[in-house]
PQR file of N, CA, C, O and H, with PARSE charges and radii, in Angstrom:
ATOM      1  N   UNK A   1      20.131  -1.510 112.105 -0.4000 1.5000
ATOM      2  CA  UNK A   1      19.597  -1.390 110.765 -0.0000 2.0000
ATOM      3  C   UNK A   1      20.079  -0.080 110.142  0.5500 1.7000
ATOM      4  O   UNK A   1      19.872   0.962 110.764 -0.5500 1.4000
ATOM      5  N   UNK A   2      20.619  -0.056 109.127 -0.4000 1.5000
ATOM      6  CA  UNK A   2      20.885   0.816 107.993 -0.0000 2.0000
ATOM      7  C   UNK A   2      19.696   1.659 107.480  0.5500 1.7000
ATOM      8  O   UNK A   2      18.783   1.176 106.810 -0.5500 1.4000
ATOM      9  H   UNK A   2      20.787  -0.903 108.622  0.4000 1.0000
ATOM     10  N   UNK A   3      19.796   3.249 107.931 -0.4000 1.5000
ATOM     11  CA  UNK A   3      18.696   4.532 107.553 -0.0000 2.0000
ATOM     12  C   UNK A   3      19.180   4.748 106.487  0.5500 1.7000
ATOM     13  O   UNK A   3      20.383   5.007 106.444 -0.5500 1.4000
ATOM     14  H   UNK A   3      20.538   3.641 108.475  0.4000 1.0000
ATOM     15  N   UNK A   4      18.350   4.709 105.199 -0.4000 1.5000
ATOM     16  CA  UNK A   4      18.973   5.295 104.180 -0.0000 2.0000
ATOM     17  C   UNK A   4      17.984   6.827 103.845  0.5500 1.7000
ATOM     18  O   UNK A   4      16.765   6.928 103.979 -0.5500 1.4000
ATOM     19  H   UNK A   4      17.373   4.499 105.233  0.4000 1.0000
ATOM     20  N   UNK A   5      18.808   7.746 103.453 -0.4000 1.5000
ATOM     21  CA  UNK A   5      18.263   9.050 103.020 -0.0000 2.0000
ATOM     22  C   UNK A   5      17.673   9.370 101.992  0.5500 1.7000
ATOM     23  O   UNK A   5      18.425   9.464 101.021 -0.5500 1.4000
ATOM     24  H   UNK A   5      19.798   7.664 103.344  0.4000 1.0000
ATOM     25  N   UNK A   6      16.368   9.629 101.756 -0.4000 1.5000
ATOM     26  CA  UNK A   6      15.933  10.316 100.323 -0.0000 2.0000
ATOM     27  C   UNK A   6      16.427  11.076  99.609  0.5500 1.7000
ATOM     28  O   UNK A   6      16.120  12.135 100.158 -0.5500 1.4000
ATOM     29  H   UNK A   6      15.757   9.553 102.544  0.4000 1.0000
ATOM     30  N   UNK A   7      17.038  11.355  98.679 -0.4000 1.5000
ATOM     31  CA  UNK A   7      18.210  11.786  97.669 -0.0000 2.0000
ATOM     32  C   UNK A   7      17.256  13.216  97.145  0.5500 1.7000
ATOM     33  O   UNK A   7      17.653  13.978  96.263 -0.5500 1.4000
ATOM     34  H   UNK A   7      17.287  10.495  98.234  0.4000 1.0000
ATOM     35  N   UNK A   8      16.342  13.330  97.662 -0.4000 1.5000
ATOM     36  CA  UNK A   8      15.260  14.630  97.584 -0.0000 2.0000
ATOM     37  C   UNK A   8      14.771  15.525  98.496  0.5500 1.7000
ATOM     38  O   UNK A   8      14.661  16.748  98.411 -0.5500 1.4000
ATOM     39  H   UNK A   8      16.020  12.711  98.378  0.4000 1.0000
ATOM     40  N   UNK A   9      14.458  14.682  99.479 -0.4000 1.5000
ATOM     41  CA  UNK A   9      14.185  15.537 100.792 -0.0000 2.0000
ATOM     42  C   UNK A   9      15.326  14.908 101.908  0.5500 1.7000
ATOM     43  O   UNK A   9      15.079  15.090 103.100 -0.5500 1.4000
ATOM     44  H   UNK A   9      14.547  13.688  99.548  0.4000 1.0000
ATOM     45  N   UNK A  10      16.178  14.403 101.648 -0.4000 1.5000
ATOM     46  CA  UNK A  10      16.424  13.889 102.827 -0.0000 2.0000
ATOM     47  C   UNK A  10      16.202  12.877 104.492  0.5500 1.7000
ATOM     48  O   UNK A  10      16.826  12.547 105.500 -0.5500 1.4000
ATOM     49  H   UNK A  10      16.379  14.256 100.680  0.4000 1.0000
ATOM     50  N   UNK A  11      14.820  12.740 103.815 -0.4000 1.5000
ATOM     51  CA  UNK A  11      14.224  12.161 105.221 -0.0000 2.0000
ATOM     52  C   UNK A  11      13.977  10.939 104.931  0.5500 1.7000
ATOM     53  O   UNK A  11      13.777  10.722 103.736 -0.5500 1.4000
ATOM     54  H   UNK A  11      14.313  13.008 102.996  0.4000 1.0000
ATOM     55  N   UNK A  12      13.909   9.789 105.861 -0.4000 1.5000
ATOM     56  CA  UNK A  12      14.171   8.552 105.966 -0.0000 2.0000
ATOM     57  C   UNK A  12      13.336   7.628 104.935  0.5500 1.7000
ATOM     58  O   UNK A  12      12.178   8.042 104.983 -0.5500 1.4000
ATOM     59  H   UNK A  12      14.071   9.965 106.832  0.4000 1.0000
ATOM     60  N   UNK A  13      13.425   6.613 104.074 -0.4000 1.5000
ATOM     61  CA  UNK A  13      13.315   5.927 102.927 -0.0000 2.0000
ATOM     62  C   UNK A  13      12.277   4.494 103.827  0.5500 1.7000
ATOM     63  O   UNK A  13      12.217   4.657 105.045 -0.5500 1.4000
ATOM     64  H   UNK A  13      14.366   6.276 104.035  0.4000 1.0000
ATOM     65  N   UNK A  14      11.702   3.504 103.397 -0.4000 1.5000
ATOM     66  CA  UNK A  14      11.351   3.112 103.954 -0.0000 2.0000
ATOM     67  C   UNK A  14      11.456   1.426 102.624  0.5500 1.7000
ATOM     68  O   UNK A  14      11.503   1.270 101.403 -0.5500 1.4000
ATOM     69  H   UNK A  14      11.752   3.372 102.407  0.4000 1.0000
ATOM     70  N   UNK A  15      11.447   0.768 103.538 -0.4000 1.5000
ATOM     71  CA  UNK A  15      11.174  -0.402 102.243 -0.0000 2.0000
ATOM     72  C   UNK A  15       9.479  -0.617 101.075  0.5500 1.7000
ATOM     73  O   UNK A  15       8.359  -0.901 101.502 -0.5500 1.4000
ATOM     74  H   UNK A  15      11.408   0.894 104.529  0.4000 1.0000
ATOM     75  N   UNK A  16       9.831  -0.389  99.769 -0.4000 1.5000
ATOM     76  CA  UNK A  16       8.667  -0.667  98.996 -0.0000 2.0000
ATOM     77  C   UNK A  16       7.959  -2.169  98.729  0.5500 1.7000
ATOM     78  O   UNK A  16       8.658  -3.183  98.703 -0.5500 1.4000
ATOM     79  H   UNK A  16      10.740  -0.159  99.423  0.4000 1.0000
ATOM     80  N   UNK A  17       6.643  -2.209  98.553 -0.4000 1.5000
ATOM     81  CA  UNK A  17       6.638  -3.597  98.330 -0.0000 2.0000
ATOM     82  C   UNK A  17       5.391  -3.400  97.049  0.5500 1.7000
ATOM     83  O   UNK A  17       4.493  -2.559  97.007 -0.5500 1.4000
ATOM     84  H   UNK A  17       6.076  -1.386  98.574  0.4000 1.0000
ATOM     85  N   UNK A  18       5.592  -4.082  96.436 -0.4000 1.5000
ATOM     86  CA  UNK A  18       4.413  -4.083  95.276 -0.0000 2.0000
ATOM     87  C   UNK A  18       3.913  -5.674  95.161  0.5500 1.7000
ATOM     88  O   UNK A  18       4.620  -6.525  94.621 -0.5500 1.4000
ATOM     89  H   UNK A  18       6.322  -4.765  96.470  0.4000 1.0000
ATOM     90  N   UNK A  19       3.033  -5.868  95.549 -0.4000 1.5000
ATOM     91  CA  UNK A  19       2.848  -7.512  95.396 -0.0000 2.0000
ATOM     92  C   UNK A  19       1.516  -7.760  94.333  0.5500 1.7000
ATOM     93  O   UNK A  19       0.970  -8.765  93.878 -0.5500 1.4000
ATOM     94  H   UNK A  19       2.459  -5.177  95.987  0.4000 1.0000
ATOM     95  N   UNK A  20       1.276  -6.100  94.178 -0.4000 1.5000
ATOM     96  CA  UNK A  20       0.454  -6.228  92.498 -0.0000 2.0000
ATOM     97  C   UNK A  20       1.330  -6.763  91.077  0.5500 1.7000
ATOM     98  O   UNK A  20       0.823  -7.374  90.136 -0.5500 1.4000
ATOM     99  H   UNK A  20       1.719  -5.284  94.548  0.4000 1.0000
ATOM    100  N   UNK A  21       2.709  -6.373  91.198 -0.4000 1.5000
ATOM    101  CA  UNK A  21       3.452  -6.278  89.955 -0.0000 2.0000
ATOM    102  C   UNK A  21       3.972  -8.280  90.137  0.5500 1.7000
ATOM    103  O   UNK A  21       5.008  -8.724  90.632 -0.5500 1.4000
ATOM    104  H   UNK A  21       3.121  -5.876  91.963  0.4000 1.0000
ATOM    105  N   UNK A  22       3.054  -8.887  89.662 -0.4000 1.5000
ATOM    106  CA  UNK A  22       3.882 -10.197  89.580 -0.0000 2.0000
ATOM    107  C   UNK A  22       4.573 -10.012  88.095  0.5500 1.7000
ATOM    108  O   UNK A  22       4.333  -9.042  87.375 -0.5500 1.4000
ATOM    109  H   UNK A  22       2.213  -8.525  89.260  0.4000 1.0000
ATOM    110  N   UNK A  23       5.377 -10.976  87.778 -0.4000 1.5000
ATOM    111  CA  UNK A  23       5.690 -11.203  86.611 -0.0000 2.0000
ATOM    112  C   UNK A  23       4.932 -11.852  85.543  0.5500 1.7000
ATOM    113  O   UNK A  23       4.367 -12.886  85.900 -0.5500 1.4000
ATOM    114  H   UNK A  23       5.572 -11.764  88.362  0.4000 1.0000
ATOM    115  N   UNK A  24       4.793 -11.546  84.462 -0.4000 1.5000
ATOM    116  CA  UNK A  24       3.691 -11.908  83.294 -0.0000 2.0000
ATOM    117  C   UNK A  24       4.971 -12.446  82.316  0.5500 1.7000
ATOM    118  O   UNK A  24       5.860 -11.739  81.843 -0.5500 1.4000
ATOM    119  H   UNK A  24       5.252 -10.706  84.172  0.4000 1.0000
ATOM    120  N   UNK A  25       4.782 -14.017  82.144 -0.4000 1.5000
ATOM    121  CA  UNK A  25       5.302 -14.519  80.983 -0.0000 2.0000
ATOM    122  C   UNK A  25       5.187 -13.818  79.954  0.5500 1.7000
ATOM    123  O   UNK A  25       4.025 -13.452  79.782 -0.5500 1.4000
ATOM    124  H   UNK A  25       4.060 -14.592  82.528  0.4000 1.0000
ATOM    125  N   UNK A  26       6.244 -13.308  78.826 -0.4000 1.5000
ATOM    126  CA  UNK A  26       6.508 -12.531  77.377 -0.0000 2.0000
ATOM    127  C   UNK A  26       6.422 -10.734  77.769  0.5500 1.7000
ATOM    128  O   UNK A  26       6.764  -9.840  76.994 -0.5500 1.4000
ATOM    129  H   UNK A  26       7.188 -13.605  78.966  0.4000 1.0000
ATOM    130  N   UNK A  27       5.970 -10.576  78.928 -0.4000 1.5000
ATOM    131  CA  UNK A  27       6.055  -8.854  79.257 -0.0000 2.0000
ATOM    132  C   UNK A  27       7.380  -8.640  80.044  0.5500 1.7000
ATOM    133  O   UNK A  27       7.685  -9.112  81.139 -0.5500 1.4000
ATOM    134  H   UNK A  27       5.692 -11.301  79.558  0.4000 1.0000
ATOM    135  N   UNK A  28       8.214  -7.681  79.094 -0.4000 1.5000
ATOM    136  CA  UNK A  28       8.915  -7.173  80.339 -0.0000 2.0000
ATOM    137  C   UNK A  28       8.469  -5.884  81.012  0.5500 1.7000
ATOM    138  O   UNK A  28       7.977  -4.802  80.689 -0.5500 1.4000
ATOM    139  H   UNK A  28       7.966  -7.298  78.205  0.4000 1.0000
ATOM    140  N   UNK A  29       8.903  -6.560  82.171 -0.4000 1.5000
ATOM    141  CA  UNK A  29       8.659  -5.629  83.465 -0.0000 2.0000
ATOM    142  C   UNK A  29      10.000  -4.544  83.895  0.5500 1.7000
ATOM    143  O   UNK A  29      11.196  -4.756  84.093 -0.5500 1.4000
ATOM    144  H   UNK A  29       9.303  -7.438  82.434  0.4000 1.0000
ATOM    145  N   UNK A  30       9.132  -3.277  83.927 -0.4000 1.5000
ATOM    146  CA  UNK A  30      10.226  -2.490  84.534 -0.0000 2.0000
ATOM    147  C   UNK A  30      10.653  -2.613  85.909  0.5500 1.7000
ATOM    148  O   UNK A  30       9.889  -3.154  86.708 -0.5500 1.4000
ATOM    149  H   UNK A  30       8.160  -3.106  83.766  0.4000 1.0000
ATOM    150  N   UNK A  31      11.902  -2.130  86.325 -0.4000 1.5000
ATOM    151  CA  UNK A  31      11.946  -2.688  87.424 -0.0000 2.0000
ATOM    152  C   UNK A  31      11.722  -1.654  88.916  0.5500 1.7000
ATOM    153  O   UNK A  31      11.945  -0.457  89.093 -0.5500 1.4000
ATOM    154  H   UNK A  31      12.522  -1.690  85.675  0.4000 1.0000
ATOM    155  N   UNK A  32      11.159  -2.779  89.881 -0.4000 1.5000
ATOM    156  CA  UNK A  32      10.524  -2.160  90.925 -0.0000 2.0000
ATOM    157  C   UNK A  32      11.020  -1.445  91.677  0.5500 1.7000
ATOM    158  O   UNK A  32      12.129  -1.741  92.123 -0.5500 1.4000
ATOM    159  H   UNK A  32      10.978  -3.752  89.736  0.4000 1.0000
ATOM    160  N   UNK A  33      10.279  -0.091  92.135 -0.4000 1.5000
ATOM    161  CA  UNK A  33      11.182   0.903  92.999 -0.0000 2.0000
ATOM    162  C   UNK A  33      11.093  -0.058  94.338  0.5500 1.7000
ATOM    163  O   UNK A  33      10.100  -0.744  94.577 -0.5500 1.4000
ATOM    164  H   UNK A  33       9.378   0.149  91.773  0.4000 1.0000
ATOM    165  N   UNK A  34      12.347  -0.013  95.237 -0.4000 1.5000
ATOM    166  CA  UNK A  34      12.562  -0.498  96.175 -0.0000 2.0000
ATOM    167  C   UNK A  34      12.581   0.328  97.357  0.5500 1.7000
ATOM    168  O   UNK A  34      12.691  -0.283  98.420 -0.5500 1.4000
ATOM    169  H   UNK A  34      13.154   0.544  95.042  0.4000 1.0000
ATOM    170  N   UNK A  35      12.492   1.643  97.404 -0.4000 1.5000
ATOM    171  CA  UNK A  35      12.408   2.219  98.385 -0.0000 2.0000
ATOM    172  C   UNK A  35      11.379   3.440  98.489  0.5500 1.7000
ATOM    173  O   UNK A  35      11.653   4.416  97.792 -0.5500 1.4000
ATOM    174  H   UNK A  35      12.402   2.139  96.540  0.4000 1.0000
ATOM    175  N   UNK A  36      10.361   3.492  99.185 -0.4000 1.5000
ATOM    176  CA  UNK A  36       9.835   5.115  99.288 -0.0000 2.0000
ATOM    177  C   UNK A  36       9.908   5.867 100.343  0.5500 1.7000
ATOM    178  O   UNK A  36       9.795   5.354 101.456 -0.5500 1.4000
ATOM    179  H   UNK A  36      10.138   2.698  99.751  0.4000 1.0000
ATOM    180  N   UNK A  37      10.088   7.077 100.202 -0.4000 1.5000
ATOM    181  CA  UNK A  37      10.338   8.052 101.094 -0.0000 2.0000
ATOM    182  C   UNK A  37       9.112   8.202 101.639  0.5500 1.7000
ATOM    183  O   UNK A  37       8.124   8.538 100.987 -0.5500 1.4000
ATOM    184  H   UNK A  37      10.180   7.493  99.298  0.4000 1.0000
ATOM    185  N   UNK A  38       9.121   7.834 103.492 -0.4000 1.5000
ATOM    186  CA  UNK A  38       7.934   8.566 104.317 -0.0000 2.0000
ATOM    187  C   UNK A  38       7.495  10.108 103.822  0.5500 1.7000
ATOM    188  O   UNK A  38       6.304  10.184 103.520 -0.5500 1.4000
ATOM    189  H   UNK A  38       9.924   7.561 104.022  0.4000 1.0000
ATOM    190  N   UNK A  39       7.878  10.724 103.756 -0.4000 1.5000
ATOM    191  CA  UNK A  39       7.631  12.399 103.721 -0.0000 2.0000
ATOM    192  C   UNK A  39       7.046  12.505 102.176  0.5500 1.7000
ATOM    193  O   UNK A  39       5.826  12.370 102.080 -0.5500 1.4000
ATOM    194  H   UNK A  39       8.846  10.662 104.002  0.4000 1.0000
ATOM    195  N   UNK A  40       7.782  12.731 100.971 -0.4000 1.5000
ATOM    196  CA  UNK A  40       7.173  12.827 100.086 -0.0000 2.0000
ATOM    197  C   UNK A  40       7.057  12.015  98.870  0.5500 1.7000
ATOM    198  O   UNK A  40       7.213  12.468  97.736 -0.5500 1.4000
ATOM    199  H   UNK A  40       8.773  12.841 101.048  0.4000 1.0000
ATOM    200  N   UNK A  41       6.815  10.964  99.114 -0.4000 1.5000
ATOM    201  CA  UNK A  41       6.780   9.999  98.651 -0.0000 2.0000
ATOM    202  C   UNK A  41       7.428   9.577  97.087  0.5500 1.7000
ATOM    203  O   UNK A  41       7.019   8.720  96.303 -0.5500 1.4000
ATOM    204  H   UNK A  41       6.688  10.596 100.035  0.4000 1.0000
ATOM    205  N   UNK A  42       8.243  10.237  96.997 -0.4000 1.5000
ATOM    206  CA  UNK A  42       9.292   9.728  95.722 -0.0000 2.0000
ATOM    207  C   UNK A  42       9.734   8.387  95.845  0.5500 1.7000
ATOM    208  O   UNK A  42      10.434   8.244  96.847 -0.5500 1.4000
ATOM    209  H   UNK A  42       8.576  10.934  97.633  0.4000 1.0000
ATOM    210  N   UNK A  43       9.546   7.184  95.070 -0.4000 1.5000
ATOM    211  CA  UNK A  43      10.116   6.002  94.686 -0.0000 2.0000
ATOM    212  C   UNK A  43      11.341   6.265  94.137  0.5500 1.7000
ATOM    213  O   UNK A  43      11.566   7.179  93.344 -0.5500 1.4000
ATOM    214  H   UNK A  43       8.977   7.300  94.256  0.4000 1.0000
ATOM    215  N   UNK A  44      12.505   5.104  94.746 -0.4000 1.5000
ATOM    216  CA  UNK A  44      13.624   5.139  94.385 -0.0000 2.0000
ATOM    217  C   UNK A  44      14.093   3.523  93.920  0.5500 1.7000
ATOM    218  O   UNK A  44      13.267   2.644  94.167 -0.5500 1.4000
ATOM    219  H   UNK A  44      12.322   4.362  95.390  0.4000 1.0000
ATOM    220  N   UNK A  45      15.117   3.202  93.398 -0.4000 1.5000
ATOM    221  CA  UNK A  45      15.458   1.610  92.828 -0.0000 2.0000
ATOM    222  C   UNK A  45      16.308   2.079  93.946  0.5500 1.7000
ATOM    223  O   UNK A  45      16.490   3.189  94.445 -0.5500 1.4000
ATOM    224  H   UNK A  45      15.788   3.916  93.197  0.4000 1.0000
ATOM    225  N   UNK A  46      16.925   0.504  94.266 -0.4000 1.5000
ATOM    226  CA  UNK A  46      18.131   0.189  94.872 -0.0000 2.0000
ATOM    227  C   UNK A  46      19.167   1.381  94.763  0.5500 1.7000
ATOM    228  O   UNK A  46      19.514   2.290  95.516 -0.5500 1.4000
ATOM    229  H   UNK A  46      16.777  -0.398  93.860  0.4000 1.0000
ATOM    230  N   UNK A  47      19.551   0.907  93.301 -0.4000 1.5000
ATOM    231  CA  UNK A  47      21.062   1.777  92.581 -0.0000 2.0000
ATOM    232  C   UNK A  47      20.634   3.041  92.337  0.5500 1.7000
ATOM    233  O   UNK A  47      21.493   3.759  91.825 -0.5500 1.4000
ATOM    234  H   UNK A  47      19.269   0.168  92.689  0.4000 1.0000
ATOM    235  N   UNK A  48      19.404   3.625  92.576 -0.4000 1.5000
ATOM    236  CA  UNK A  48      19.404   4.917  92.890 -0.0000 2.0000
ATOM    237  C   UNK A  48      19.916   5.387  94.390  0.5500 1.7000
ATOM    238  O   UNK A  48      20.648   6.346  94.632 -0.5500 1.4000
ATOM    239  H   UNK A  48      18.706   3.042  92.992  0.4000 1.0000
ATOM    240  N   UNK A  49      19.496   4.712  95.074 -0.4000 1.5000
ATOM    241  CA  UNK A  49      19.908   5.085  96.329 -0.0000 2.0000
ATOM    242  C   UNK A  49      21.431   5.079  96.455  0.5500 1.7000
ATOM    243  O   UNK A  49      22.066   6.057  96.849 -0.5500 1.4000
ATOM    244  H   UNK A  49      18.902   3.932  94.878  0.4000 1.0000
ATOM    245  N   UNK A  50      22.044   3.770  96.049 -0.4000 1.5000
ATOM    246  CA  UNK A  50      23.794   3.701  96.038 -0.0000 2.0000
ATOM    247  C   UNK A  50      23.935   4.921  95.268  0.5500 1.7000
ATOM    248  O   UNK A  50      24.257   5.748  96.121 -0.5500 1.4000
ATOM    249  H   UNK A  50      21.528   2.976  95.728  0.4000 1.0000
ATOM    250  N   UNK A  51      23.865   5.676  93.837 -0.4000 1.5000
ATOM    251  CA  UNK A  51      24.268   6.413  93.274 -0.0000 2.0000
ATOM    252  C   UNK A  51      24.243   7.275  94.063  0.5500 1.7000
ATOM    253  O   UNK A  51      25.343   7.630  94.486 -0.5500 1.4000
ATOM    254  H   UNK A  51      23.604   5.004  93.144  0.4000 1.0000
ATOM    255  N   UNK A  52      23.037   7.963  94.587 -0.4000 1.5000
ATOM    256  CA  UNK A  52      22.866   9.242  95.302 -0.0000 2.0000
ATOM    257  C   UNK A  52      24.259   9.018  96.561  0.5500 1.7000
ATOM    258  O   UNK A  52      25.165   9.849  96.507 -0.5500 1.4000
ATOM    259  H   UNK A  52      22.143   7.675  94.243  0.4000 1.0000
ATOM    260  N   UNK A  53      24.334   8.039  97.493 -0.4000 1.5000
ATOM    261  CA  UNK A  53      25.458   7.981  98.098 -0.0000 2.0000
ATOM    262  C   UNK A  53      26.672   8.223  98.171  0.5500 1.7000
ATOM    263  O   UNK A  53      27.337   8.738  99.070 -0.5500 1.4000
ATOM    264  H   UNK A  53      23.598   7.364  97.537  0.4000 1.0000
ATOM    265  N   UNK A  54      27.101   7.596  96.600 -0.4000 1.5000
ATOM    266  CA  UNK A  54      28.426   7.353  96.466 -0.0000 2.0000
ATOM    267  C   UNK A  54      28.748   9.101  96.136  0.5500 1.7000
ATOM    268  O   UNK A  54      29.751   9.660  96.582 -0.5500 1.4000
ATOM    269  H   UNK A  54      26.561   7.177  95.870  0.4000 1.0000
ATOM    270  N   UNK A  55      27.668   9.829  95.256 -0.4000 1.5000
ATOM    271  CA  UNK A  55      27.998  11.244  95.566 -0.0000 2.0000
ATOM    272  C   UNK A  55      27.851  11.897  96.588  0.5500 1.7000
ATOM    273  O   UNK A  55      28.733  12.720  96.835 -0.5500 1.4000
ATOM    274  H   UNK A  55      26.854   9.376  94.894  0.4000 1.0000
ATOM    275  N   UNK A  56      27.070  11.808  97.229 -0.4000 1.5000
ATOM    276  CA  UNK A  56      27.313  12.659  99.051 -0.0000 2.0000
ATOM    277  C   UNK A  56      28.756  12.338  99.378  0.5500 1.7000
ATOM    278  O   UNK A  56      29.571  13.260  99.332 -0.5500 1.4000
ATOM    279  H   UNK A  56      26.354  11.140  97.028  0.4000 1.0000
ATOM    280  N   UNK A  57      29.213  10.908  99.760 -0.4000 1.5000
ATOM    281  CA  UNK A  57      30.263  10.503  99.590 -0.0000 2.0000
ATOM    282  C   UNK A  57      31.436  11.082  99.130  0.5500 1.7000
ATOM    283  O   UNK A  57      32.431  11.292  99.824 -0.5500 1.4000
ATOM    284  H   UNK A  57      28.551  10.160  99.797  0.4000 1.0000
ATOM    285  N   UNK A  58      31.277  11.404  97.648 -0.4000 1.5000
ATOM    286  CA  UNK A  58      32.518  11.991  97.223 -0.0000 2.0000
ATOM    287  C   UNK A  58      32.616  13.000  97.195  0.5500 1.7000
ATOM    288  O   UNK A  58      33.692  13.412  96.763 -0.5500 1.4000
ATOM    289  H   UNK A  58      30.469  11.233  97.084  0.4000 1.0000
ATOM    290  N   UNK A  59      31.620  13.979  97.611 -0.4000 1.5000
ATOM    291  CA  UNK A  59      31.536  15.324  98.264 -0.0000 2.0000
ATOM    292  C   UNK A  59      31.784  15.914  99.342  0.5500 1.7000
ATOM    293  O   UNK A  59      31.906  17.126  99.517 -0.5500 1.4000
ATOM    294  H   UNK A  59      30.745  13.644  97.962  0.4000 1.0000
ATOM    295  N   UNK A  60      31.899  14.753 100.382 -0.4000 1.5000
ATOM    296  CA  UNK A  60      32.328  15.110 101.439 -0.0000 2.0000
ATOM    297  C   UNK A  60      33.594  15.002 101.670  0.5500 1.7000
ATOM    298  O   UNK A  60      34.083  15.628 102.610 -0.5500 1.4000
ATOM    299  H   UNK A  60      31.800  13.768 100.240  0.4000 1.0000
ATOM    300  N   UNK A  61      34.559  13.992 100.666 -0.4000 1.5000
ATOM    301  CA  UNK A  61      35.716  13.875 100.847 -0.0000 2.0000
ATOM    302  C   UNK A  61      36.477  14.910  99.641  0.5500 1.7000
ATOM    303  O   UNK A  61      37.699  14.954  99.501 -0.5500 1.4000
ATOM    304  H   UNK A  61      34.161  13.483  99.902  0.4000 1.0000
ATOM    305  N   UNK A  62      35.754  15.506  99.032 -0.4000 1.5000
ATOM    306  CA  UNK A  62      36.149  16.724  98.305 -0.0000 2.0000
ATOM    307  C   UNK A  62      36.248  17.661  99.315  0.5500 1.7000
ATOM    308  O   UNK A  62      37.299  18.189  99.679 -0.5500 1.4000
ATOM    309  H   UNK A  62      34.761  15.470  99.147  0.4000 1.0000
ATOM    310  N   UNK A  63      35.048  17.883  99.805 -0.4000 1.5000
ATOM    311  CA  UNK A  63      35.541  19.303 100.923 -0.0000 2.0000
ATOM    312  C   UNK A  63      36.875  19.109 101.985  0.5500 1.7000
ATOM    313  O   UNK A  63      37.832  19.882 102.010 -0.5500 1.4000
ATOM    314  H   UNK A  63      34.194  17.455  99.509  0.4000 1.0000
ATOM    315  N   UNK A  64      36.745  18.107 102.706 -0.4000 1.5000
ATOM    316  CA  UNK A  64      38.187  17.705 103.638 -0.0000 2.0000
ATOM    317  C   UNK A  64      39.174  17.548 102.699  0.5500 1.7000
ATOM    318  O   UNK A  64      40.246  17.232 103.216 -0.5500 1.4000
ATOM    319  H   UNK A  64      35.967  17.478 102.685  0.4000 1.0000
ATOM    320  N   UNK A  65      39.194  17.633 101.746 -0.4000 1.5000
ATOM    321  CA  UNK A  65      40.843  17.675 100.800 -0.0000 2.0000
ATOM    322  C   UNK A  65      41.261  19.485 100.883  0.5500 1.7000
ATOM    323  O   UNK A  65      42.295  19.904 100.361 -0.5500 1.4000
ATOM    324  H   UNK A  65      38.324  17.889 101.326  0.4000 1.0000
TER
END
């Protein structure tokens, strides 16, 4: 299984579940954070998490250049 990192503290993310937020015909709904951090509990979406990645990512291959 895939650890993903909190883009804040660093420490391990955990899967969110909201099974209060159903969908309400004519309301839009914002959309649900999918991940919270064990430690300090910041909610993250999906594509927050990819974003935060793809920059660690391209930071690390900045320094080895």
């Amino acid at each position: 299984m895939i650890q993903r990192q909190c883009p804040e503290c660093s420490s391990e993310l955990v899967r969110a579940r909201r099974i209060e937020q159903q969908p309400v015909p004519g309301i839009t709904m914002l959309p649900v954070p999918g991940w919270r951090c064990s430690v300090c509990g910041q909610e993250f979406t999906t594509e927050q998490i990819r974003d935060s990645k793809r920059a660690r990512t391209a930071a690390a291959r900045a320094r080895v250049s």
